[in-house]
C-alpha positions as CSV (number, residue, x, y, z in Angstrom):
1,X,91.1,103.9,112.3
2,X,93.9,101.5,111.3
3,X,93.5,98.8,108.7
4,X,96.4,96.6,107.8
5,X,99.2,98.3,109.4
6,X,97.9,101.6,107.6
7,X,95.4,104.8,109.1
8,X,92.8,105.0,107.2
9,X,94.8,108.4,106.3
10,X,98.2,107.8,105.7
11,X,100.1,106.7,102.7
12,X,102.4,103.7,102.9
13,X,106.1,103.7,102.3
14,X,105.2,103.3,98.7
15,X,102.9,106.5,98.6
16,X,99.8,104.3,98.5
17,X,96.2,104.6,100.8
18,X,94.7,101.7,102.7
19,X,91.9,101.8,99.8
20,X,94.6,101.6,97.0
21,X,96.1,98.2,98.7
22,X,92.5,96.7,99.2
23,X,91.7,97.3,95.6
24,X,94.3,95.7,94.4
25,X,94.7,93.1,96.5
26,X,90.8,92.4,95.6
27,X,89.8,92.3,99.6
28,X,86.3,94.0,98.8
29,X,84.7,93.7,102.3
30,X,88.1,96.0,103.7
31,X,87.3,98.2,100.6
32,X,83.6,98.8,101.7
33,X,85.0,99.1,105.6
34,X,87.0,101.8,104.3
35,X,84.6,103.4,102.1
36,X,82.1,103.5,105.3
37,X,84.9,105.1,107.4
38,X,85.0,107.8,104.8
39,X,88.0,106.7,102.5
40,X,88.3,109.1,99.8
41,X,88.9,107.3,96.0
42,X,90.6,110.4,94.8
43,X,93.4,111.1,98.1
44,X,96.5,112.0,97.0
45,X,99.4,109.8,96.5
46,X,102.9,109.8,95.9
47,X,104.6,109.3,93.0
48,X,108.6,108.9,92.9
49,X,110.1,108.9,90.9
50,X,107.8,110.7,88.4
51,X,105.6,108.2,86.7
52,X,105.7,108.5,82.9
53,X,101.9,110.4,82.5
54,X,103.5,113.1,84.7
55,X,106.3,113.2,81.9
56,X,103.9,113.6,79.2
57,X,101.7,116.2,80.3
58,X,102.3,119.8,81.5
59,X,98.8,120.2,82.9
60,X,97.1,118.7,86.3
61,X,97.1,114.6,85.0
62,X,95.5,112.4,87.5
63,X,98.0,109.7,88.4
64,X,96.1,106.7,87.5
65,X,98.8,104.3,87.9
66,X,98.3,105.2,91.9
67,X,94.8,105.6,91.8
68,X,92.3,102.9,93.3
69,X,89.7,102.9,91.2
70,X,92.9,101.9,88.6
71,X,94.3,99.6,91.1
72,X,90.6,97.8,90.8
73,X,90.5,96.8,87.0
74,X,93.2,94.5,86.6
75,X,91.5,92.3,89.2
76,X,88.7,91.2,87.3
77,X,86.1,92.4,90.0
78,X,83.6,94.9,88.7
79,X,82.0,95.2,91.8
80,X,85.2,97.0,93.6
81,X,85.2,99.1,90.6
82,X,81.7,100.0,91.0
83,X,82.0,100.5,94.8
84,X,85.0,103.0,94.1
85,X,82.9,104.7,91.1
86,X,80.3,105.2,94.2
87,X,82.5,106.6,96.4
88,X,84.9,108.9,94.6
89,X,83.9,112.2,95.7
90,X,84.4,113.9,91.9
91,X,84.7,111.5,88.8
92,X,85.9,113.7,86.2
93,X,84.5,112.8,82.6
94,X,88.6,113.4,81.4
95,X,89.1,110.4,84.2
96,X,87.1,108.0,83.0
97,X,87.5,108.6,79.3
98,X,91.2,108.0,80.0
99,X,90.2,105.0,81.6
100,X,88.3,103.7,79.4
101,X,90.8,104.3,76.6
102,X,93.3,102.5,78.9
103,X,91.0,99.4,79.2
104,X,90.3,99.2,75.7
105,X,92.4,100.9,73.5
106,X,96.1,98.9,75.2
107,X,97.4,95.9,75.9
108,X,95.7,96.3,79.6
109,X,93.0,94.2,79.1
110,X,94.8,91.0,77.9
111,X,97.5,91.4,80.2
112,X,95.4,91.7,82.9
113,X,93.3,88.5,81.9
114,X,90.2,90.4,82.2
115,X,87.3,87.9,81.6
116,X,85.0,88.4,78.8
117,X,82.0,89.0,81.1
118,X,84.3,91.7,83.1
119,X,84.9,93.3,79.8
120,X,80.7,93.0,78.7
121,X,80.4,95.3,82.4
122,X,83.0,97.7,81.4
123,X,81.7,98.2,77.9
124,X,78.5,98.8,79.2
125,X,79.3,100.5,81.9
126,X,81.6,103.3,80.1
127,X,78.8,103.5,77.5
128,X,76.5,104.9,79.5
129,X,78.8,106.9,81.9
130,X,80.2,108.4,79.7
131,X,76.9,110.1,77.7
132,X,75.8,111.7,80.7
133,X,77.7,113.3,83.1
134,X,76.8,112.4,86.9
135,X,74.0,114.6,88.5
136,X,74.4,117.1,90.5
137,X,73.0,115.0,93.3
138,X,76.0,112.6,92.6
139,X,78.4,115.1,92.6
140,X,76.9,117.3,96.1
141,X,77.0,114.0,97.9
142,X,80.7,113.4,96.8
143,X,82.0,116.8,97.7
144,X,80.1,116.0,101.1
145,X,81.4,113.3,101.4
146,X,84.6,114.6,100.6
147,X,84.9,117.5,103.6
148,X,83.1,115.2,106.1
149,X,86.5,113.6,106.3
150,X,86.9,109.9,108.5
151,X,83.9,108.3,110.3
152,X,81.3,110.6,107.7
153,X,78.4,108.3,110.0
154,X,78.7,110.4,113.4
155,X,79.0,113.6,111.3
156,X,76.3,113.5,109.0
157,X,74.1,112.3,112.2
158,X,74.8,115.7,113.6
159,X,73.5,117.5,110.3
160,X,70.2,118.9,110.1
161,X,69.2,117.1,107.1
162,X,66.3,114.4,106.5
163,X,66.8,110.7,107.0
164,X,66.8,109.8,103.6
165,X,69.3,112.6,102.8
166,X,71.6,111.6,105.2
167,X,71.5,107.9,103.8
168,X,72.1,109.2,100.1
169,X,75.3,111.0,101.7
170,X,76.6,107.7,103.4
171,X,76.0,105.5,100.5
172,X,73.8,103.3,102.6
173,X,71.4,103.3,99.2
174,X,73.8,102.4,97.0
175,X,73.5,98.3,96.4
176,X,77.6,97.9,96.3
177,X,77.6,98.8,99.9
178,X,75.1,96.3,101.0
179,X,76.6,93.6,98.9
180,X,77.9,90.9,100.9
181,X,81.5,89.2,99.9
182,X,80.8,86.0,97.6
């Protein structure tokens, strides 16, 4: 699949995926598109030179500067940031808390002009993420997700699973993905 100038795979110039650039450049209904085609949240990208978390730490840091569910925040949309919540294949608690520190706990929020009802979501939002970890139901259809690899539709039709199974693993329950752009 290619989506402004990019496969739905591949990394621009800048070490950045297709869902990275529609996250932060707020296009929501190209973020779905490429959540339905299988986009994973989590793919690698490129950092270079070293980015200054990578600096810091010694052990595996996720490289939320690059990341899309980071690239989502600053633009004052929750839903995006709720539609890459659903679709990352596995949310790590240490993830989010980081995030969460970085939303409240810096400068990020005023310099990214957050609005106060964007900040009531993400308060509440972190609040009850974070005391309870997501269920193993969340996390099977993630790492399902995850190996099903681009257009997850055709594959999961192949899989000898129920209906209602195979909806869970393409997201077609979740409300963010029906959600039409306002």
């Amino acid at each position: 699949m290619f989506v402004s100038g990019l496969y739905l795979f591949q990394l621009s110039e800048t070490g950045v995926s297709a869902l990275y650039l529609a996250a932060e450049m707020n296009h929501f209904p190209v973020a779905q598109l490429l959540v339905r085609w299988g986009a994973n949240p989590s793919a690698m990208h490129l950092v270079r030179p070293p980015s200054r978390c990578c600096r810091l730490y010694t052990d595996a840091h996720p490289h939320l500067e690059l990341e899309p569910l980071y690239a989502a925040v600053p633009n004052d949309s929750f839903r995006m940031f709720k539609l890459i919540i659903d679709a990352t294949p596995r949310l790590t608690y240490g993830v989010l808390s980081t995030l969460k520190d970085i939303v409240f706990r810096t400068p990020y929020a005023h310099e990214a002009r957050l609005s106060q009802r964007t900040l009531v979501q993400f308060d509440a939002f972190f609040k009850g993420i974070l005391k309870r970890p997501r269920s193993l139901k969340e996390e099977c259809r993630g790492i399902v997700r995850e190996n099903l690899g681009t257009n997850p539709k055709a594959k999961v039709d192949g899989l000898p699973l129920p209906g209602s199974l195979k909806e869970y693993v393409l997201l077609n329950g979740c409300s963010i993905m029906k959600e039409q752009d306002m």
